[in-house]
N, C-alpha and C positions, 0 to 999 in steps of 0.2 A: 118142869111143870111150873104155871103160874103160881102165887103166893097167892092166900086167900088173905086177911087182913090181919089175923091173930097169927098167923106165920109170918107174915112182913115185919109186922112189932117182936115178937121174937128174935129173928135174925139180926134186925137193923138195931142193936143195943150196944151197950158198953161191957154186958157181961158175955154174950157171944162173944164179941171180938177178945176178950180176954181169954175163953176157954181155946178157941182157935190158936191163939199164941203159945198158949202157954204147958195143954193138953193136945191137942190135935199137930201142930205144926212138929213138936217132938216124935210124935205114932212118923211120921211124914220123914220126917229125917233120918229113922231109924230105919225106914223100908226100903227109901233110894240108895242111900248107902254114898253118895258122891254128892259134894256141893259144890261140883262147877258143871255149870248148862248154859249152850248159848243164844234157845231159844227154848220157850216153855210153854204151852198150850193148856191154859185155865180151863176146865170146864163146869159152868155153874158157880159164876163168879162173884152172883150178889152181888152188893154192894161196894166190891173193892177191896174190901178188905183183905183175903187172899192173895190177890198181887199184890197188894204193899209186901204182906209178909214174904211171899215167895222174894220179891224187890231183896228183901231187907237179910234176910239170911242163906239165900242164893244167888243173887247179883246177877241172873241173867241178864246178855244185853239185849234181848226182847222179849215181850209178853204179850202172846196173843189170850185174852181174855174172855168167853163165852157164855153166856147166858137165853133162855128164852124167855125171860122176862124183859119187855123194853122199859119198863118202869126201874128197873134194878142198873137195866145198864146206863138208864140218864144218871141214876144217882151213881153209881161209879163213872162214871165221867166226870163227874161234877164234885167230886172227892179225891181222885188220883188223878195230879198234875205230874203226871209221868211220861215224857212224848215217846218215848221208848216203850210204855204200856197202849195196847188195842185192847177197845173194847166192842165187842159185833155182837147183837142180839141174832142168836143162831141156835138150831134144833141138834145138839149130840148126838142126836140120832140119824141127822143127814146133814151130815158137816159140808160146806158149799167151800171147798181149796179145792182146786186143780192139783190133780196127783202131781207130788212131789215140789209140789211152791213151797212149802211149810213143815221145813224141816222142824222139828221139836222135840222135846222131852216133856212126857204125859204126867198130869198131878189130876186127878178128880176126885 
């Protein structure tokens, strides 16, 4: 779903990104149970922030990153200098890969 403007202000802060690190990414690593993956499929990736963290304590060596906000994924574009990180504005609900292009390991 699109952001309405008091959910964009919300999400796009310094205290989001803190709880995501610091609360949510621990829920995350408790549930995968394994921290090597060699390809990782974001979905609803906001602003970026998510693939750093996945970047930073699972080291995949790529990240396809999804959103259907195009406004969310210019600004993760334009914040994660990661050539190894994709960012596609795209519908989770009718993901456009060709069976079997896009091996991964799922986080949403």
């Amino acid at each position: 779903m699109k952001l309405n403007y008091l959910e964009f202000l919300l999400v796009n802060n310094s205290i989001r990104a803190y709880v995501q690190e610091k609360y949510e990414l621990r829920i995350l690593m408790n549930m995968v149970g394994s921290n090597t993956f060699d390809s990782v499929l974001e979905i609803g990736c906001g602003n970026g922030n998510g693939a750093n963290l996945i970047r930073k304590y699972f080291n995949p060596r790529h990240i396809t990153a999804i959103d259907l906000d195009e406004k969310m994924i210019q600004i993760a574009r334009e914040t994660v200098l990661d050539e190894s990180t994709v960012f596609q504005v795209m519908d989770a609900s009718k993901l456009d890969f060709a069976n079997e292009s896009l091996r991964t390991d799922v986080f949403n």
